[in-house]
VOPAGU-2260 file (C-alpha; in pm, 1 decimal, decimal comma):
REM VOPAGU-2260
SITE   aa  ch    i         X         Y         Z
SITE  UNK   A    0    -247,3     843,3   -1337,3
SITE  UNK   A    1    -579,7     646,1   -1235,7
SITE  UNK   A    2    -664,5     355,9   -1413,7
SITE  UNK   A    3   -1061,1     382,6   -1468,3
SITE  UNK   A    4   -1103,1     -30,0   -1568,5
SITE  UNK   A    5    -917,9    -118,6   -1281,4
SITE  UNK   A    6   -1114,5      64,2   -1038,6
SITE  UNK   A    7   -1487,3     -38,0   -1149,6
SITE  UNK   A    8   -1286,1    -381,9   -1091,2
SITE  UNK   A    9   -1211,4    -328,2    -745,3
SITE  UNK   A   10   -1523,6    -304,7    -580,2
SITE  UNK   A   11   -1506,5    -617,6    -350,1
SITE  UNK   A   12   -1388,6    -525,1      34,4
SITE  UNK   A   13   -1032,8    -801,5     181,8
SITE  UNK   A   14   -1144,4   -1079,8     381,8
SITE  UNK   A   15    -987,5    -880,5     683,0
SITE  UNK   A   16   -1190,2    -579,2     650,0
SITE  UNK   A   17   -1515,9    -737,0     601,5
SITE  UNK   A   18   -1394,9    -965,2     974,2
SITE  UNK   A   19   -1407,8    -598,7    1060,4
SITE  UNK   A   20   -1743,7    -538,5     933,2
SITE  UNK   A   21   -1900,5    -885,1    1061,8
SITE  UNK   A   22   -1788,4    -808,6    1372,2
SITE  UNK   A   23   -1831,5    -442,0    1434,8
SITE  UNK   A   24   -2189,0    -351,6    1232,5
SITE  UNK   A   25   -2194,5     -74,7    1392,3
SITE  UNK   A   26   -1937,4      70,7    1133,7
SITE  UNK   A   27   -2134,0     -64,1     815,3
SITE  UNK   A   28   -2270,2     247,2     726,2
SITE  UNK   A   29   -2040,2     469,3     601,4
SITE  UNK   A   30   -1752,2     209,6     740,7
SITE  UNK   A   31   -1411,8     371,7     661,6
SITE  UNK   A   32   -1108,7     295,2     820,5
SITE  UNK   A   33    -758,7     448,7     729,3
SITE  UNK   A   34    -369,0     287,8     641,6
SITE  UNK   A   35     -70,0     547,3     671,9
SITE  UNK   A   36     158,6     384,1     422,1
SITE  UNK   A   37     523,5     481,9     380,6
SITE  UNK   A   38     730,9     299,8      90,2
SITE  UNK   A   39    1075,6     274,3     -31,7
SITE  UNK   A   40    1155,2     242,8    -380,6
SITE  UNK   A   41    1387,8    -117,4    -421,2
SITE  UNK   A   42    1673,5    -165,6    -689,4
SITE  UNK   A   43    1936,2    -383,4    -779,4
SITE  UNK   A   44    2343,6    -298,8    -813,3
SITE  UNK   A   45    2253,2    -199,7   -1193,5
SITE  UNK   A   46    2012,5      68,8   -1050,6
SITE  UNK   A   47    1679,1    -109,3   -1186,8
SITE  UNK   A   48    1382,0    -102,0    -953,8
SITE  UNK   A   49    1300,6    -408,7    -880,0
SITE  UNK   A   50    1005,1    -397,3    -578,5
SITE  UNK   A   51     832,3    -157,8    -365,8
SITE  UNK   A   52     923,4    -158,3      -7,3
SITE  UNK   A   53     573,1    -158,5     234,4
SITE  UNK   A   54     503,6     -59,2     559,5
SITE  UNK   A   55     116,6      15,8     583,9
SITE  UNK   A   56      20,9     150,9     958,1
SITE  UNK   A   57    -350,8      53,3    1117,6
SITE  UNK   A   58    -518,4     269,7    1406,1
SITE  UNK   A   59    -574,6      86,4    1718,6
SITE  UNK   A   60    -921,1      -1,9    1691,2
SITE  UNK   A   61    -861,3    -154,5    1354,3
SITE  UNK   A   62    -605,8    -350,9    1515,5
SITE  UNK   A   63    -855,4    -431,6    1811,0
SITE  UNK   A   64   -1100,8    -596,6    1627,9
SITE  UNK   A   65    -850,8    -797,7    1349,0
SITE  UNK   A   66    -699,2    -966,8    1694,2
SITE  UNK   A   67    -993,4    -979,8    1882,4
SITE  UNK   A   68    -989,9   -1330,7    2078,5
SITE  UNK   A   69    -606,6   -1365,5    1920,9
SITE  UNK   A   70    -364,7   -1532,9    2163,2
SITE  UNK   A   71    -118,7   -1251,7    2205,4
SITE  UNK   A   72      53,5   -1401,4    2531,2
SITE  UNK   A   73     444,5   -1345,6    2452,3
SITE  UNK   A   74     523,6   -1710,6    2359,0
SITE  UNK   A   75     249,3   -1669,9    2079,4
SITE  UNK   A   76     230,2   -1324,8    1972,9
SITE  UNK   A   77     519,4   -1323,3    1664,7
SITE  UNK   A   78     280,9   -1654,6    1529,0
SITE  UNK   A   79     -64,9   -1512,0    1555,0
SITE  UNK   A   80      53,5   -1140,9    1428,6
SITE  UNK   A   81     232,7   -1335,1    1137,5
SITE  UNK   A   82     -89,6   -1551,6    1065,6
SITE  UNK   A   83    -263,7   -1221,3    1044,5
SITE  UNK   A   84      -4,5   -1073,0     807,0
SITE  UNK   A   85     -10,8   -1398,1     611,5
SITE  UNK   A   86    -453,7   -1371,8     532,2
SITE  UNK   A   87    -394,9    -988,8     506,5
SITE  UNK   A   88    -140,8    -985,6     190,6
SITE  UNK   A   89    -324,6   -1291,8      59,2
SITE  UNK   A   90    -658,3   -1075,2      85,6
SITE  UNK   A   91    -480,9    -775,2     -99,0
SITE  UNK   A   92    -357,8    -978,1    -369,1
SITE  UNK   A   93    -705,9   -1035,9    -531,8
SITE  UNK   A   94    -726,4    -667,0    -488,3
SITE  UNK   A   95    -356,2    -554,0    -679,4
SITE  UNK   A   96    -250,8    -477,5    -346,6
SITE  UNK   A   97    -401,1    -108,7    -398,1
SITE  UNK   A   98    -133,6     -51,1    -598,4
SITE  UNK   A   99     -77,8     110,6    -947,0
SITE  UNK   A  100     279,9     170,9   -1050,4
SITE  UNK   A  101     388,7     319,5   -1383,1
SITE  UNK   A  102     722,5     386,5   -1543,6
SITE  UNK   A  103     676,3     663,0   -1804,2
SITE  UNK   A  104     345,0     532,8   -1824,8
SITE  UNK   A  105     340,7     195,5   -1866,0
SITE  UNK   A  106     199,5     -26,6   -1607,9
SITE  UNK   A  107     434,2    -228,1   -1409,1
SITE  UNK   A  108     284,8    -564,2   -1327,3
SITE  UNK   A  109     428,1    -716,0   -1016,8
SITE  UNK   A  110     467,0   -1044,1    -844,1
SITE  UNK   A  111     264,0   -1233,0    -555,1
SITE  UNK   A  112     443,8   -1113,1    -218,1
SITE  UNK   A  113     636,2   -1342,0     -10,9
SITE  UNK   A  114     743,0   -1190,9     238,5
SITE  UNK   A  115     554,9   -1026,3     465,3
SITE  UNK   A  116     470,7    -960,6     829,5
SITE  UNK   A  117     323,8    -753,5    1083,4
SITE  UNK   A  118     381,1    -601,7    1449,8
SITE  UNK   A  119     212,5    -390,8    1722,9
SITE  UNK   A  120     364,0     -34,0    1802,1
SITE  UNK   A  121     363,9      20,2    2214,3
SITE  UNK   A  122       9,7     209,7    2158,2
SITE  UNK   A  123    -161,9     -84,1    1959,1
SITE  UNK   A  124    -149,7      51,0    1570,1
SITE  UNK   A  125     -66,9    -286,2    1331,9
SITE  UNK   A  126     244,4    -253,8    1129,2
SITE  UNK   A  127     175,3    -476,4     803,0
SITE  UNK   A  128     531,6    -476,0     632,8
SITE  UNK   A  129     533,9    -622,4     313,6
SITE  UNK   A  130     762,5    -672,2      -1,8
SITE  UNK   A  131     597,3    -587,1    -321,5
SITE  UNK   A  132     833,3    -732,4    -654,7
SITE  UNK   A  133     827,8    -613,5   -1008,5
SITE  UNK   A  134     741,0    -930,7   -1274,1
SITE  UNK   A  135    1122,5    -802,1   -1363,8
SITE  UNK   A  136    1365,4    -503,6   -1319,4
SITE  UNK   A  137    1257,0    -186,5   -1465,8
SITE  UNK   A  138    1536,1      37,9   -1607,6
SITE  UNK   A  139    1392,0     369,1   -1455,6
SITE  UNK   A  140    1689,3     625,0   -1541,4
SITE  UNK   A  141    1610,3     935,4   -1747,7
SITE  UNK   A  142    1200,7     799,5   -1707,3
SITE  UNK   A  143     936,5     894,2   -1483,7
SITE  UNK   A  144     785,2     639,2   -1202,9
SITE  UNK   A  145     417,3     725,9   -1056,2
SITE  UNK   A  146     269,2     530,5    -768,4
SITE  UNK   A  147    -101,5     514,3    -654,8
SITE  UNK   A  148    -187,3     355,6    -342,1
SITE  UNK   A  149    -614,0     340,8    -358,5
SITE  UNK   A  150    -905,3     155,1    -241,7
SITE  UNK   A  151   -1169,5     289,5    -502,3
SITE  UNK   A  152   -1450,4     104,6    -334,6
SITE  UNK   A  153   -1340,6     443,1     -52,3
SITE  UNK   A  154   -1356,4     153,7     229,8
SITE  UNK   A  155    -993,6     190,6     272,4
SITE  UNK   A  156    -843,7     631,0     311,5
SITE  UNK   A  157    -485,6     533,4     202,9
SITE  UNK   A  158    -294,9     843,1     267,2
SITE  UNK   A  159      83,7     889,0     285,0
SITE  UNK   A  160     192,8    1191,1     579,6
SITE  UNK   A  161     445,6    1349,4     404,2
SITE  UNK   A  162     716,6    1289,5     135,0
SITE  UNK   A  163     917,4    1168,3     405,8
SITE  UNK   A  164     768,5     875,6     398,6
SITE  UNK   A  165     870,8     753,4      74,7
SITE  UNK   A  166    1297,4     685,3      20,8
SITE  UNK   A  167    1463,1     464,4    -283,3
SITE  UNK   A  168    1784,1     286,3    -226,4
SITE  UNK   A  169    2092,1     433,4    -286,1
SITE  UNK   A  170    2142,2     312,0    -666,0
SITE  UNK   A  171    1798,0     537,2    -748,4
SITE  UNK   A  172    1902,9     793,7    -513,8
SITE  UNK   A  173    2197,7     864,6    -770,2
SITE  UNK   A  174    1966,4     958,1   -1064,4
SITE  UNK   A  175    1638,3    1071,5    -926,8
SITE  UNK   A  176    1507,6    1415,4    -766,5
SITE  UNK   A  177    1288,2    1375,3    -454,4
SITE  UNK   A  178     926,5    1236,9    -457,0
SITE  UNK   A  179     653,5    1434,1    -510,4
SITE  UNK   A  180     308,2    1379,4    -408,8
SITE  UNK   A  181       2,3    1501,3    -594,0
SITE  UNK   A  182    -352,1    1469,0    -485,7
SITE  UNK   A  183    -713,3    1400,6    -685,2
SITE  UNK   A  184   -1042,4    1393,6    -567,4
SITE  UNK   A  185   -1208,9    1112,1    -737,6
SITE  UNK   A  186   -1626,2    1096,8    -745,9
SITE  UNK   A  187   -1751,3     750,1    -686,3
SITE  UNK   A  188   -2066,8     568,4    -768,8
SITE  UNK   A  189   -2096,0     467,9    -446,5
SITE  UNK   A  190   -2107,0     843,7    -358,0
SITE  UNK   A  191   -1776,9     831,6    -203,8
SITE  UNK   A  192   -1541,9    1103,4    -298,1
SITE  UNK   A  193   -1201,9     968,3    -154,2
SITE  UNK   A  194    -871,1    1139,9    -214,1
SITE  UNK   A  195    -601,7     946,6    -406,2
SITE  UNK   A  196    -255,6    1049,7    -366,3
SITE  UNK   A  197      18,7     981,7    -638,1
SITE  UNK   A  198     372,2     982,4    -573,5
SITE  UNK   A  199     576,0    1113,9    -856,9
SITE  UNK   A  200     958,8    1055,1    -887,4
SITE  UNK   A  201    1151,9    1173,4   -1194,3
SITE  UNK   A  202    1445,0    1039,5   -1243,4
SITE  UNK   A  203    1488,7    1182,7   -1622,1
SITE  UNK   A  204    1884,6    1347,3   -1610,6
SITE  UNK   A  205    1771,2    1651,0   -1819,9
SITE  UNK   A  206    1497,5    1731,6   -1537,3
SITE  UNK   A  207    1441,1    2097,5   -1442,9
């Protein structure tokens, strides 16, 4: 489910992408760059969801250019990786963190993150890892959750790899089938045709 007023709203690039832009302008035109997300659904003892889970993966060269001129000597890695997590979640906040999450569809609004923070794999992708929290816990048994993950300005291909890339905690695994992922082309003004991905979990107990 794509929310058309929230996407003519989200039209500005993050701070962090545009450092990518100012400092690679070779990539302006037609700058993409891609984030392999994988998610886990969060919930309390009572079974209510109460956050989303975040681990969004970077290729190398995005990486490169973000840390460019970064002290990464060992005693000041974990602080300059963090500092980069820290502008990065702030940056995706003013964007809804590309995220659109409804419960038989209704909108879930959620919270500013707090915690957050990022790490390089041994061949130089960024980890950002973040936790995403409802406004409150959602009741989600016998409903249906969707999840978008989208940058409509088509800057940012956010694409998950699999299904396997998307587990709930224990209390949700109880009541709900599998995830599902469904795919749309949207069209653009910006003539960019991107395709958005939607992650569909029913948790309904007379489900087929």
């Amino acid at each position: 489910m794509l929310n058309r007023k929230w996407m003519q709203g989200a039209v500005c690039l993050p701070l962090t992408v545009l450092m990518l832009w100012m400092a690679a302008p070779v990539l302006a035109d037609n700058f993409h760059y891609e984030i392999r997300p994988a998610t886990r659904f969060m919930a309390d003892e009572q079974g209510r969801l109460t956050a989303l889970g975040m681990n969004w993966e970077y290729d190398k060269e995005v990486a490169d250019v973000l840390l460019q001129g970064q002290d990464l000597s060992p005693d000041k890695r974990a602080n300059t990786l963090q500092n980069l997590a820290q502008a990065m979640v702030r940056d995706l906040h003013e964007l809804g963190y590309f995220t659109q999450l409804f419960v038989n569809g209704q909108a879930q609004p959620v919270q500013r993150v707090q915690e957050y923070g990022a790490q390089l794999s041994p061949d130089g992708k960024l980890q950002l890892s973040f936790r995403l929290p409802l406004q409150q816990p959602v009741e989600v048994r016998n409903k249906r959750m969707a999840l978008t993950l989208a940058d409509y300005d088509g800057a940012a291909l956010i694409a998950y790899q699999g299904p396997r890339h998307i587990v709930m905690d224990d209390a949700l695994v109880k009541h709900c089938k599998l995830p599902a992922i469904t795919e749309e082309i949207v069209e653009l003004p910006n003539d960019h045709s991107p395709t958005v991905q939607t992650v569909h979990i029913d948790c309904r107990q007379d489900q087929d």
